[in-house]
Backbone bond lengths (Angstrom), bond angles and torsions (degrees), N, CA, C in turn:
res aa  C-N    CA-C-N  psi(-1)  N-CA   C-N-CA  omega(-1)  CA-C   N-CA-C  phi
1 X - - - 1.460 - - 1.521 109.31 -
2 X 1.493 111.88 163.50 1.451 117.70 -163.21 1.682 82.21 -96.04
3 X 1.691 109.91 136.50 1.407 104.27 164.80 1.934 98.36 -154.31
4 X 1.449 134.80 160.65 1.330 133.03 178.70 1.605 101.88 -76.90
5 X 1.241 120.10 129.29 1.526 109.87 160.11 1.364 115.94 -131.35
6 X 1.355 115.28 131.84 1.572 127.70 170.81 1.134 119.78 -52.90
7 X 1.076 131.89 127.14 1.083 132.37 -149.59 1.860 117.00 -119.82
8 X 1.576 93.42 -22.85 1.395 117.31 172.07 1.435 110.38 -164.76
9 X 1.483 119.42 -171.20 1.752 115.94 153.74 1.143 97.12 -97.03
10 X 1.805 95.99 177.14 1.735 113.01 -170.01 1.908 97.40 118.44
11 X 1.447 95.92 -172.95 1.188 90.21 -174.14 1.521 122.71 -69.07
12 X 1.636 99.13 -157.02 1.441 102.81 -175.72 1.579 116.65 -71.86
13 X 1.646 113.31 -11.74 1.852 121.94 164.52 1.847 108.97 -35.80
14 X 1.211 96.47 -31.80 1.113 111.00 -158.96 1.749 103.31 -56.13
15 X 0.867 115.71 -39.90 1.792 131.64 179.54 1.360 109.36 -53.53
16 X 1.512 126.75 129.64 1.126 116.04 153.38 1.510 103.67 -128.39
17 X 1.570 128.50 173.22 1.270 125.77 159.92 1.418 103.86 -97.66
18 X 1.407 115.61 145.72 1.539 118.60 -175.14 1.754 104.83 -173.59
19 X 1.699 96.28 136.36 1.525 101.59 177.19 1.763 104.06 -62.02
20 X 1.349 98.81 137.11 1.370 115.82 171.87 1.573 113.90 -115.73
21 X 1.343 111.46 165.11 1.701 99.81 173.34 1.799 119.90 -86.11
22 X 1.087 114.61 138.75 1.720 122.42 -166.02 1.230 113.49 -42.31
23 X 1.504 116.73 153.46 2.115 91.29 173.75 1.272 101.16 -87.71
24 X 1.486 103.14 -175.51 1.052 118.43 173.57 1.595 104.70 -127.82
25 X 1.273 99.17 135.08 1.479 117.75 173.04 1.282 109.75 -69.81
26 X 1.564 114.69 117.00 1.787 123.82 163.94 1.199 105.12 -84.00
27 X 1.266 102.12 -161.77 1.531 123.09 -167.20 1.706 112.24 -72.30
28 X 1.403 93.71 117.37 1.753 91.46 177.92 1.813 94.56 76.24
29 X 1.232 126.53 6.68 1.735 101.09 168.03 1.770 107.96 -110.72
30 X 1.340 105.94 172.55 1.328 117.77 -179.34 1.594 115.34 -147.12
31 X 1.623 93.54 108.27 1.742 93.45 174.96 1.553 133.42 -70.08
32 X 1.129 116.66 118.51 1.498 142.51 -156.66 1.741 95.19 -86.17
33 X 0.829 118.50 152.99 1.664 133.64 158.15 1.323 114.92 -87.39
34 X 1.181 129.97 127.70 1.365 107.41 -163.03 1.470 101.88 -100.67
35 X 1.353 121.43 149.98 1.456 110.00 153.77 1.266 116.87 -128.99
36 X 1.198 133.40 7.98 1.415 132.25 154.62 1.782 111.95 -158.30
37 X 1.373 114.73 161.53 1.839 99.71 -172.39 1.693 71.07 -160.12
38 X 1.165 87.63 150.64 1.993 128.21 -157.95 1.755 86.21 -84.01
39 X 1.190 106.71 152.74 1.371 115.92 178.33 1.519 112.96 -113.02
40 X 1.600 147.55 60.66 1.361 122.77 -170.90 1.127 142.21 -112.05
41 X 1.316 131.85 -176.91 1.409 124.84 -132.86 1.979 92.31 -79.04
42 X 1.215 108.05 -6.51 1.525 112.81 -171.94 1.792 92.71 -77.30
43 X 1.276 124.06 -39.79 1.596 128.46 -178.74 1.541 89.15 -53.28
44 X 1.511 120.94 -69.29 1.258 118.55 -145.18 1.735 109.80 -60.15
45 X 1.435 113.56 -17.19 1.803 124.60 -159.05 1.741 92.02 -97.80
46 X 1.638 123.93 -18.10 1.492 138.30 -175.77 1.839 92.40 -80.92
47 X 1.169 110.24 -62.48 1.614 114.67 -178.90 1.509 116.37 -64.03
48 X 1.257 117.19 -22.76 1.367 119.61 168.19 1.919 115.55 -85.37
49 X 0.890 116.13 -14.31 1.418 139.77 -169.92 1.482 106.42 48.51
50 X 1.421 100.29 73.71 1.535 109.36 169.62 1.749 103.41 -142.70
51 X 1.206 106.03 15.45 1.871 107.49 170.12 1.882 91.60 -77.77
52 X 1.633 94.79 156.61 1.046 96.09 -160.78 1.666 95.53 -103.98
53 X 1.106 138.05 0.37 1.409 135.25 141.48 1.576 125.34 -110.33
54 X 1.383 112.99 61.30 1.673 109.68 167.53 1.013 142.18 -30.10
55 X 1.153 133.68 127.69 1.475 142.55 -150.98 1.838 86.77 -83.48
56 X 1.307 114.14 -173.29 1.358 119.32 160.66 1.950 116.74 -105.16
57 X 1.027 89.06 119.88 1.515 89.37 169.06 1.425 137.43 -117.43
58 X 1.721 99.27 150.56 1.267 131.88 72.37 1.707 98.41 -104.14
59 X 1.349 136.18 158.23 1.491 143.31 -171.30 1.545 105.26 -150.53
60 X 1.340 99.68 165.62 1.682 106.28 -178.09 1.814 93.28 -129.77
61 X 1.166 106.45 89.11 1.834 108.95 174.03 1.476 132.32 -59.93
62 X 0.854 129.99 164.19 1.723 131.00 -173.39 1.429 118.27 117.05
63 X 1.533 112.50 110.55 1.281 118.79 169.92 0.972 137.89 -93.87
64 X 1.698 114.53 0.04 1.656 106.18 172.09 1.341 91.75 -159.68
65 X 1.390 109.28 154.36 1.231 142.20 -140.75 1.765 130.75 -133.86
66 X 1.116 116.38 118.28 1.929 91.24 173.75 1.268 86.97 -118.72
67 X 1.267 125.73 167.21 1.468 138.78 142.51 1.581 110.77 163.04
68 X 1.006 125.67 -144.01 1.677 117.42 -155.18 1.807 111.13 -124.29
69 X 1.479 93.26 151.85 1.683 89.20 -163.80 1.970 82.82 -151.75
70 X 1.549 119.36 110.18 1.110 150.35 174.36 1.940 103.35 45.91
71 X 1.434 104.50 66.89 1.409 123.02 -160.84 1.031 116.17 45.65
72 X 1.697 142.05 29.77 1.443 151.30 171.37 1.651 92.86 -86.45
73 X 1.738 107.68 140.17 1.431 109.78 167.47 1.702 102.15 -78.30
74 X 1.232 160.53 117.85 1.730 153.96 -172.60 1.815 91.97 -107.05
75 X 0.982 109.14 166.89 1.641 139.82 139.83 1.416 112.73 -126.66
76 X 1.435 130.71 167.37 1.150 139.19 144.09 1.469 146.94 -174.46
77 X 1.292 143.13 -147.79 1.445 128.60 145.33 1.801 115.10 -79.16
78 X 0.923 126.20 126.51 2.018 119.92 141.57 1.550 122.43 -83.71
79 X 1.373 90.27 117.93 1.377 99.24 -172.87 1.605 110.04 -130.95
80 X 1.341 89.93 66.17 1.632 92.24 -170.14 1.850 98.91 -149.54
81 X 1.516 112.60 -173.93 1.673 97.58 -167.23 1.153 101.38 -108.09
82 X 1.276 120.76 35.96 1.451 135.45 174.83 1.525 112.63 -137.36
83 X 1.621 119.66 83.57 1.493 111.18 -162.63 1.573 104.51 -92.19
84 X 1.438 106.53 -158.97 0.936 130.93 -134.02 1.822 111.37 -89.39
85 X 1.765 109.48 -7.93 1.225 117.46 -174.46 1.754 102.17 -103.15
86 X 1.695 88.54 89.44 1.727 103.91 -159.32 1.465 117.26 -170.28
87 X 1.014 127.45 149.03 1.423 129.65 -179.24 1.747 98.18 -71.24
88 X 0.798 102.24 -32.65 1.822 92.91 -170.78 2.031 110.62 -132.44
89 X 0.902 99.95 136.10 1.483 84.27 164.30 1.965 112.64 -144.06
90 X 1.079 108.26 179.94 1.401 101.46 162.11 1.487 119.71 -148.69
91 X 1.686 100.83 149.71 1.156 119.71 -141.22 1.684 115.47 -116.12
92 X 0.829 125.54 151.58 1.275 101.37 178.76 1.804 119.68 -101.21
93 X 1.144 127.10 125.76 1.035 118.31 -128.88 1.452 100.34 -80.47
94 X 1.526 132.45 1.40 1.373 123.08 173.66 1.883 95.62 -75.47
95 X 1.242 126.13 -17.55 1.548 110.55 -157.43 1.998 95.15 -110.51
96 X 1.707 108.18 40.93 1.102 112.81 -167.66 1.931 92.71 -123.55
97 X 1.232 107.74 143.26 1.635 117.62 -172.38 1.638 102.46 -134.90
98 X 1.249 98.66 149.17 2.108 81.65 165.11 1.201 92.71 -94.71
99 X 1.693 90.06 -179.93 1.497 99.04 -168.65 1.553 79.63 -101.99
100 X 1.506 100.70 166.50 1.519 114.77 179.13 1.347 120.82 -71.63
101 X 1.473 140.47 133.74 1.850 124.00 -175.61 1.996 99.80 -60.43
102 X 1.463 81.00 129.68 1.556 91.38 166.25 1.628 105.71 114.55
103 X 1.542 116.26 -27.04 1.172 113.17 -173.66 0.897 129.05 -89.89
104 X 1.485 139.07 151.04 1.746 139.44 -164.19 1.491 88.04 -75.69
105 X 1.460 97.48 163.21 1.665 117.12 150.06 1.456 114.20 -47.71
106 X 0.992 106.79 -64.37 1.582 131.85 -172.87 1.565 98.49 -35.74
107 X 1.332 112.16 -55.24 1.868 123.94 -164.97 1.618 80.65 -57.89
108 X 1.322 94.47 -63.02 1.910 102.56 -155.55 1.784 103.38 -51.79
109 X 1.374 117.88 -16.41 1.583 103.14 -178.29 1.802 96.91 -92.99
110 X 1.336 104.02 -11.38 2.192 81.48 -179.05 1.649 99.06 -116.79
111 X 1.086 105.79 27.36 1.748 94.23 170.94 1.921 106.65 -93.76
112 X 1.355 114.53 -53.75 1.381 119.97 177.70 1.846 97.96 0.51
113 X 1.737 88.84 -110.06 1.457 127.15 166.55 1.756 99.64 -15.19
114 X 1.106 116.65 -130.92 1.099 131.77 154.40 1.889 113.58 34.95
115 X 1.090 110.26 -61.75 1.376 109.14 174.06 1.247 125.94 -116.05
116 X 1.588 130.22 8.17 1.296 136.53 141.33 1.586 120.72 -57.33
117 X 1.793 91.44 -44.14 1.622 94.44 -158.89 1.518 91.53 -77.36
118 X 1.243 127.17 -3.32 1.986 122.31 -179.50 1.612 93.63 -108.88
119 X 1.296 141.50 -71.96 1.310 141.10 -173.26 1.511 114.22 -43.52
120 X 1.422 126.32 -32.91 1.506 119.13 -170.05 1.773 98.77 -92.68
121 X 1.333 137.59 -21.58 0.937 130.37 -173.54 1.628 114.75 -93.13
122 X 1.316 86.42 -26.36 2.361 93.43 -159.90 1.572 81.67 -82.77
123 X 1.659 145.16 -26.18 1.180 134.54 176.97 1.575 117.39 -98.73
124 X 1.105 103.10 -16.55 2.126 105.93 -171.44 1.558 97.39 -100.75
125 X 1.681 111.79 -40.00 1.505 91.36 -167.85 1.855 122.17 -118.05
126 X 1.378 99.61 -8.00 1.960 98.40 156.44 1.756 90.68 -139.77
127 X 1.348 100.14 162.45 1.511 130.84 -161.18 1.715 82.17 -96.25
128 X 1.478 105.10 117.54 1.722 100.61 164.71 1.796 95.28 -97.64
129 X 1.334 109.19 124.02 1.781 108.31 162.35 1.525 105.07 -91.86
130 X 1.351 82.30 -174.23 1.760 75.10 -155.75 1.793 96.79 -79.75
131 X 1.124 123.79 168.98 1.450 144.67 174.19 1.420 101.06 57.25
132 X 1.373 126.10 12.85 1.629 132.01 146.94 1.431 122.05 -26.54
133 X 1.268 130.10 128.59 1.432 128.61 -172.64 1.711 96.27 -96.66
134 X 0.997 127.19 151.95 1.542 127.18 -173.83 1.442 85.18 -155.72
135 X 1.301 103.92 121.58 1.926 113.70 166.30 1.810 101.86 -85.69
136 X 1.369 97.64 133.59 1.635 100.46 -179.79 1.763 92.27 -103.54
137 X 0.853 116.30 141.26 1.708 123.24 157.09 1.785 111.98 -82.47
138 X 1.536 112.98 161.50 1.468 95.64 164.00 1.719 126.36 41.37
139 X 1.265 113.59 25.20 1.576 152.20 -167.02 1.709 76.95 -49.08
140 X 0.938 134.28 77.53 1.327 126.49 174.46 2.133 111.43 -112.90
141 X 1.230 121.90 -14.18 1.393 122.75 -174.91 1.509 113.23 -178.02
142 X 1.443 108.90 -82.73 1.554 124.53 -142.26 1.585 93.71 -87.80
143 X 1.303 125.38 -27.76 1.691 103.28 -151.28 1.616 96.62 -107.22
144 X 1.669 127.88 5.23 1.310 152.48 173.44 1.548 100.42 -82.18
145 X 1.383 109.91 -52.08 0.918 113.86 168.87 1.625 153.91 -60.22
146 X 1.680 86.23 -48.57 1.580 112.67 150.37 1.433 117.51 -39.99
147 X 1.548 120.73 -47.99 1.595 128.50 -146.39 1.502 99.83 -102.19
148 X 1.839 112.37 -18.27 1.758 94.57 169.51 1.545 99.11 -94.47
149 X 1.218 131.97 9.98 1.377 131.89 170.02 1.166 116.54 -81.34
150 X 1.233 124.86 -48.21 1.545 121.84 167.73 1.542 118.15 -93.18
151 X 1.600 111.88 46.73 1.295 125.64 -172.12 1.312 143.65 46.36
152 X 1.236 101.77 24.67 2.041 126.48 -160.47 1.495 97.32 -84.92
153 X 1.147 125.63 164.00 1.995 130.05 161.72 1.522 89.06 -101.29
154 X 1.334 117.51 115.64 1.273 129.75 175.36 1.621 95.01 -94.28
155 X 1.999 113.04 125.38 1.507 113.42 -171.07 2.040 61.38 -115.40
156 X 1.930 92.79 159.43 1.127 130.21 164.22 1.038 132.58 -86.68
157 X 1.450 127.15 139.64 1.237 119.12 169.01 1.540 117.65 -144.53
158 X 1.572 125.60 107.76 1.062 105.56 -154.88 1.692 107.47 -126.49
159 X 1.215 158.13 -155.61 1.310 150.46 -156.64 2.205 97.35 -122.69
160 X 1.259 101.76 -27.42 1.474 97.37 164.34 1.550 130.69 173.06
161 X 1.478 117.92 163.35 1.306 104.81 -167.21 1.301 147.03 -10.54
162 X 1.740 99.24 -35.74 2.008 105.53 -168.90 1.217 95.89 -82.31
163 X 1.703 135.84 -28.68 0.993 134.07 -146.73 1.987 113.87 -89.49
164 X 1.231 104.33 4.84 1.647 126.79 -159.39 1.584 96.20 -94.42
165 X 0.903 121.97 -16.57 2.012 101.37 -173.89 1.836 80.85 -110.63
166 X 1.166 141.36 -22.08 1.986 108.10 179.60 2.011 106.94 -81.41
167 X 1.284 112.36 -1.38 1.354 84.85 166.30 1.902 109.65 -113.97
168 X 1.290 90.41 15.16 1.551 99.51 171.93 1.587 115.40 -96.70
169 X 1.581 100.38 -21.29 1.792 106.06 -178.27 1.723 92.50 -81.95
170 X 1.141 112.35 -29.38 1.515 100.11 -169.04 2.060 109.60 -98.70
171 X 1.367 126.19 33.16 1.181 132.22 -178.61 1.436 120.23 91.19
172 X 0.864 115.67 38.47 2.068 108.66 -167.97 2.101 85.91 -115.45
173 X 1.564 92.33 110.20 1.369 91.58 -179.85 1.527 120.39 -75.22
174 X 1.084 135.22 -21.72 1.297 145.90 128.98 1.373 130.32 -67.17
175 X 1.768 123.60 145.96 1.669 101.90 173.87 1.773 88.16 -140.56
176 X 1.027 132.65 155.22 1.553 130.23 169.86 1.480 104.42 -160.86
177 X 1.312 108.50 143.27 1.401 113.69 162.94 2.028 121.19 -62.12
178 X 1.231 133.75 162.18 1.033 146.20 -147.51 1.759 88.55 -84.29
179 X 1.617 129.77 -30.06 0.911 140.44 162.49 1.467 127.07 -43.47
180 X 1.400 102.18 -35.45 1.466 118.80 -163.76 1.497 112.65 -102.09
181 X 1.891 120.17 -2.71 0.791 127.97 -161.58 1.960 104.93 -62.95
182 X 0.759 127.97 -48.65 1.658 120.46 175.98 1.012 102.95 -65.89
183 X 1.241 160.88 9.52 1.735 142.40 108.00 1.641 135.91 -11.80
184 X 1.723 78.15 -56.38 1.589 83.91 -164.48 1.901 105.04 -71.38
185 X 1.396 104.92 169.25 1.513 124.93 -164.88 1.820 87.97 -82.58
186 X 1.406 116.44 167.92 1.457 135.00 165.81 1.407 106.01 -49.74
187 X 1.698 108.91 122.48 1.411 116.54 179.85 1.988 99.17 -89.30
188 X 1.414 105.75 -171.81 1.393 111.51 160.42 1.676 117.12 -146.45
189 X 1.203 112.38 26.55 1.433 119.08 151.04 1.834 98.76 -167.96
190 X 0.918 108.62 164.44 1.699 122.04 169.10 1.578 100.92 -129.76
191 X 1.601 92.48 139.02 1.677 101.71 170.73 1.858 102.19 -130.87
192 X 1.366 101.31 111.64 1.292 97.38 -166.19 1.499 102.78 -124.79
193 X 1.429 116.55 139.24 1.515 139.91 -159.98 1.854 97.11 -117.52
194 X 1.312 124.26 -29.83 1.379 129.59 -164.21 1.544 110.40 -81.50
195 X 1.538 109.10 -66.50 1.536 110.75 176.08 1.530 102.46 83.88
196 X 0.964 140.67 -174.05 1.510 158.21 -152.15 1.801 96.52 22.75
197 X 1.506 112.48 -145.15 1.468 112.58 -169.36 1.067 119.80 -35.50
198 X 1.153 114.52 -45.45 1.987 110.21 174.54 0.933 112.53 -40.14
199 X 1.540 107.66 -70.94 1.761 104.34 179.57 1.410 128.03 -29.94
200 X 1.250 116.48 -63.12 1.168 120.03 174.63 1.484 123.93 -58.68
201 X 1.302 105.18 -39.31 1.452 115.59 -179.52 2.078 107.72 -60.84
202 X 1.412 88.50 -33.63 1.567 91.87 164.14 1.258 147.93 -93.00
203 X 1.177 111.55 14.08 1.527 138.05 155.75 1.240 130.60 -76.13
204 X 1.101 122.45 1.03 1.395 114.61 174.52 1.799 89.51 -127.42
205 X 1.268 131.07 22.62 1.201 114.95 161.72 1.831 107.64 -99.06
206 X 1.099 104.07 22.76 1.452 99.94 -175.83 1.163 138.01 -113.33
207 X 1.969 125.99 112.76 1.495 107.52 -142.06 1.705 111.50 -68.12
208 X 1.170 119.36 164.91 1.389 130.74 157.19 1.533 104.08 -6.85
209 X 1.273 126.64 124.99 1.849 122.60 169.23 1.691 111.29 81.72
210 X 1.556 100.59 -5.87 1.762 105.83 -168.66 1.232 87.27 -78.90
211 X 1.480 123.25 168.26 1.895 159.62 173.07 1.015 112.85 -122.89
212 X 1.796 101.63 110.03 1.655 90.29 159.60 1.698 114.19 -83.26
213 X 0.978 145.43 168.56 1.796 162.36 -175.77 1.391 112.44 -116.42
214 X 1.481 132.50 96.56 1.483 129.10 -154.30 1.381 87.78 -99.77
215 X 1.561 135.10 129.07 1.616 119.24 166.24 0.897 110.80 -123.73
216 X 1.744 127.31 -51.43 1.156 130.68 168.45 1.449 130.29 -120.67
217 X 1.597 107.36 174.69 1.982 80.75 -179.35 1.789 79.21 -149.93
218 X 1.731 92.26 92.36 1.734 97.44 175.27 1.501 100.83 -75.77
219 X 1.673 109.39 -37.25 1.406 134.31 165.20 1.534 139.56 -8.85
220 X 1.588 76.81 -53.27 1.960 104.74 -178.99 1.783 95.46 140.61
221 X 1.104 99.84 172.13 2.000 103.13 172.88 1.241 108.92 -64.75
222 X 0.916 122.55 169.84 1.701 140.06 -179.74 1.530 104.63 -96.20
223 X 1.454 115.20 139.16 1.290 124.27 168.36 1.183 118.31 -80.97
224 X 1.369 106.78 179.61 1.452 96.79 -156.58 1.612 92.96 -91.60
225 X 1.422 117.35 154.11 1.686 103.38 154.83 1.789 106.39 -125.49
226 X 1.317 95.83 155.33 1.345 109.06 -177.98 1.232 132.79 -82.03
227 X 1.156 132.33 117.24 1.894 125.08 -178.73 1.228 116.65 -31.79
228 X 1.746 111.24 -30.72 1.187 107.78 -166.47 1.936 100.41 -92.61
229 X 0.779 142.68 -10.57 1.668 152.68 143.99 1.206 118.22 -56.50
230 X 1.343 121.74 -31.30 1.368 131.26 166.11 1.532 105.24 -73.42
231 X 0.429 98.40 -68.08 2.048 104.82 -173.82 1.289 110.96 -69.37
232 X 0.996 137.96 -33.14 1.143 128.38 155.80 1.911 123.45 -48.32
233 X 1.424 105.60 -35.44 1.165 108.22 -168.70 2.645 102.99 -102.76
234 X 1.188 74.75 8.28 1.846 76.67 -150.26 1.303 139.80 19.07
235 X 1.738 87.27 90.25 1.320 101.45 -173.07 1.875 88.14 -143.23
236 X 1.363 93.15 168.82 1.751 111.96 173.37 1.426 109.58 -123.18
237 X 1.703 104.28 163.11 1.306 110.94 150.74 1.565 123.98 -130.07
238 X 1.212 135.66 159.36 1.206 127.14 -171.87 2.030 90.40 -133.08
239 X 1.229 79.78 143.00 1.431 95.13 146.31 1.629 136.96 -94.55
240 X 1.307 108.87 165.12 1.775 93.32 173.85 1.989 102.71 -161.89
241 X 1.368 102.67 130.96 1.341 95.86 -175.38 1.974 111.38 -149.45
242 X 1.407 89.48 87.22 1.337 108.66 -164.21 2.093 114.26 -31.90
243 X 1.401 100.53 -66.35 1.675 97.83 162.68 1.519 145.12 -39.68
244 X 1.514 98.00 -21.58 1.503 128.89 -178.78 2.318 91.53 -69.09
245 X 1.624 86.66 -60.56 1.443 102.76 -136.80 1.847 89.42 -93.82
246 X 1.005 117.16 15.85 1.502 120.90 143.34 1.533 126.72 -97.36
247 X 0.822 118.38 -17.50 1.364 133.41 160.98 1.467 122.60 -63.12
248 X 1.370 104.35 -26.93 1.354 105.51 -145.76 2.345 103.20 -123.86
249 X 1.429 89.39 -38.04 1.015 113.73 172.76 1.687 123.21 -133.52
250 X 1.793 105.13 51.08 1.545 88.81 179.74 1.567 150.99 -49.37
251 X 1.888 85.20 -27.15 1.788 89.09 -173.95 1.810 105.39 -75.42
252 X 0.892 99.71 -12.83 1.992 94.53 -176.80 1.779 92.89 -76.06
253 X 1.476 120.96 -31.71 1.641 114.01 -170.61 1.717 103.65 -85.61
254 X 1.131 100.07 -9.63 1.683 95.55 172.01 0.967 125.45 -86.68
255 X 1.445 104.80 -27.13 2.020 114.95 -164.47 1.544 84.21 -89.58
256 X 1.115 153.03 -38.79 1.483 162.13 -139.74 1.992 91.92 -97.61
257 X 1.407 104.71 -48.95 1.838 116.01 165.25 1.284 119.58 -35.90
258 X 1.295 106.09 -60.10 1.511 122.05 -169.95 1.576 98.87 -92.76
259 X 1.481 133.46 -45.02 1.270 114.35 -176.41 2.155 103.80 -56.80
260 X 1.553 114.97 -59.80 1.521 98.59 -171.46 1.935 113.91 -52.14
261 X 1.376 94.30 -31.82 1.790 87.37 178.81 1.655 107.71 -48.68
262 X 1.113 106.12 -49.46 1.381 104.76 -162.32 2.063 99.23 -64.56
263 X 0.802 120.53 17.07 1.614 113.92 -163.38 1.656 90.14 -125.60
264 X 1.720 104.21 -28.61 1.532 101.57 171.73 1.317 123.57 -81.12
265 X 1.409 112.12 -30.43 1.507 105.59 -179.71 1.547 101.03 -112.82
266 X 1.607 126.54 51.47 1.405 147.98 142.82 1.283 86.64 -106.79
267 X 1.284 157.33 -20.15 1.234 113.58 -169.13 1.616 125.76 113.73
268 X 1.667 104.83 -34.06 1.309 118.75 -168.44 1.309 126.57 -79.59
269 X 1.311 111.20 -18.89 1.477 126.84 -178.63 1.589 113.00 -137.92
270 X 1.512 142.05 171.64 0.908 141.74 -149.81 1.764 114.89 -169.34
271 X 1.076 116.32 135.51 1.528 103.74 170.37 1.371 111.55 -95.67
272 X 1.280 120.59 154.83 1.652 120.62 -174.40 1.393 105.05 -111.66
273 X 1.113 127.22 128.70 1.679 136.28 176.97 1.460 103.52 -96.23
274 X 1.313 129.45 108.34 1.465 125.51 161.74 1.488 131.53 -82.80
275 X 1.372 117.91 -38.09 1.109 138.18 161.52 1.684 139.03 -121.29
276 X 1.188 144.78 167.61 1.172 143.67 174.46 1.295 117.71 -155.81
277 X 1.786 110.90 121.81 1.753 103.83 -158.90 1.902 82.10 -143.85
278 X 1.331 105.68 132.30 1.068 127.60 178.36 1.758 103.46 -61.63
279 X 1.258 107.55 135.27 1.464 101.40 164.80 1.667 140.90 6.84
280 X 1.457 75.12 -58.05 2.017 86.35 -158.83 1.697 92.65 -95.45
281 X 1.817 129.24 9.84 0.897 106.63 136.05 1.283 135.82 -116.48
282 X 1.197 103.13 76.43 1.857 117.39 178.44 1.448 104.65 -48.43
283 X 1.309 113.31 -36.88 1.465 115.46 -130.16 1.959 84.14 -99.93
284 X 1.066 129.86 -19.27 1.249 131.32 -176.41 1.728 98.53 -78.75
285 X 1.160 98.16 -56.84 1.223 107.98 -151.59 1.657 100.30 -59.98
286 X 1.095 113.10 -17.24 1.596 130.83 -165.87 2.239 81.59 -91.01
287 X 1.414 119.82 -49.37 1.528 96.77 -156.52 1.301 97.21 -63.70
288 X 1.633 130.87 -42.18 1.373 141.46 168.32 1.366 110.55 -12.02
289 X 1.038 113.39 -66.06 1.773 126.06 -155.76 1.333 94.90 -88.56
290 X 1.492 134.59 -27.52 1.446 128.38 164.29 1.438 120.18 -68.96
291 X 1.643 108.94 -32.30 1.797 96.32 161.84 1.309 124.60 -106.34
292 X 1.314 98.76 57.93 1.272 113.22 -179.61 1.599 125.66 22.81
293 X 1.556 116.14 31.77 1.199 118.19 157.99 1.426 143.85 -62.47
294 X 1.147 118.39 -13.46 1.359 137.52 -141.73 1.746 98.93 -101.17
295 X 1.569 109.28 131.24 1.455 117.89 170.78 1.035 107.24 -124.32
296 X 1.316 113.48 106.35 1.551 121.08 172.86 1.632 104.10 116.87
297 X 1.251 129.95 -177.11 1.321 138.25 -164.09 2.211 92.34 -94.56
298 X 1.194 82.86 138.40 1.810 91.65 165.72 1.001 126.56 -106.65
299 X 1.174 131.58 129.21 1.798 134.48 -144.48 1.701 102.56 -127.39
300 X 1.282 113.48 141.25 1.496 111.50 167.11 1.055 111.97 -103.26
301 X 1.258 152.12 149.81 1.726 149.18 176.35 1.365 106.86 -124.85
302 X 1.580 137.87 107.74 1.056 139.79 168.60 1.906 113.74 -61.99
């Protein structure tokens, strides 16, 4: 089968398309057809060789998936050493969802990601009350979404001007560039996807008892903060690292699976597609998400 494989780190050269050998389905998995697989910023930090558990290479990357499994529409996780940037993969069939009637492939490959890593944290690890302000970072879809769902004022925060009316079409009662961040009024949780200056820069917008939410750091790493900066100000931070905490605790990532599905095919929430790059451009779709252009999730379609 035709699938992209890495071939080393370095840039996006690094990609080639090339027949690989088929998987094979283990115990309890089921190979899916793929028709589209999510592109994320965790691929792009694997190809740079700065993920902090490297696969072995040469590798075929991609962790989640939509496409078809015995004329069933599926989405899901790949969790196997044959991912998801591939005509075929296999899946294991607990980390398999349908896709909702009506929805593209495309939706079904950036919802996974996307609304676990916002739904399991904005409900398991700070209490949103209702009319709660929650600063989103990287305000790009799911965690804007998440926060007018459990009745929060989701304020924006996004990397620049163009990027300010899609988390405003989707409820973010505030929107500001990352520039503008000492503007905004006292938040009461932060959900942050960026990490380096932001982060920090967003810690002191947080009232007394507020949480910041550390997830990603497309940004740069996160500095350190001190207990004694914390307590002084009373506030927390949490971490959150979705791949970790399937491993470790699957049935809480399943019940959390099926609870956001059900919010997608009500209607209430949505996945956002920003881009769509055929296979053989892995390597674009990868510079995209490195200059931080990208609104919405970037999808490959075999």
């Amino acid at each position: 089968m035709r699938a992209v494989v890495l071939q080393g780190t370095g840039g996006p050269e690094q990609f080639v398309v090339d027949e690989v050998d088929e998987p094979v389905a283990g115990e309890g998995q089921a190979i899916v057809d793929v028709r589209a697989c999510g592109v994320n910023f965790a691929d792009v930090l694997v190809r740079q060789g700065r993920y902090p558990q490297m696969p072995e290479l040469p590798a075929v990357l991609g962790s989640e998936i939509a496409g078809e499994l015995d004329g069933s529409r599926m989405m899901g996780f790949v969790r196997s050493e044959v991912g998801g940037y591939a005509e075929r993969a296999a899946v294991d069939r607990r980390w398999l969802l349908p896709l909702p009637e009506g929805a593209s492939f495309a939706e079904g490959a950036a919802f996974p990601t996307a609304f676990l890593t916002a739904w399991i944290p904005l409900t398991q690890l700070v209490r949103i009350a209702f009319g709660a302000r929650v600063l989103v970072t990287a305000a790009a879809g799911a965690a804007v979404q998440v926060v007018r769902t459990l009745n929060g004022r989701a304020v924006a925060a996004v990397g620049s001007a163009e990027k300010l009316e899609l988390p405003r079409s989707l409820g973010a009662v505030e929107a500001v560039t990352y520039e503008e961040l000492d503007t905004l009024e006292q938040v009461d949780a932060v959900f942050d996807l960026v990490g380096g200056e932001v982060f920090a820069n967003s810690l002191p917008l947080l009232r007394p008892l507020g949480t910041a939410i550390a997830v990603g750091y497309a940004g740069g790493l996160w500095q350190d903060v001190s207990p004694t900066w914390l307590v002084g100000r009373n506030v927390g931070v949490h971490g959150f690292y979705l791949g970790r905490l399937i491993g470790r605790n699957p049935e809480l990532v399943e019940q959390a699976a099926r609870d956001v599905l059900r919010l997608w095919e009500g209607g209430v929430v949505r996945p956002i597609v920003g881009h769509e790059f055929p296979l053989e451009q892995a390597g674009e779709a990868h510079r995209l998400i490195e200059a931080r252009k990208t609104m919405g999730k970037v999808v490959l379609t075999p």
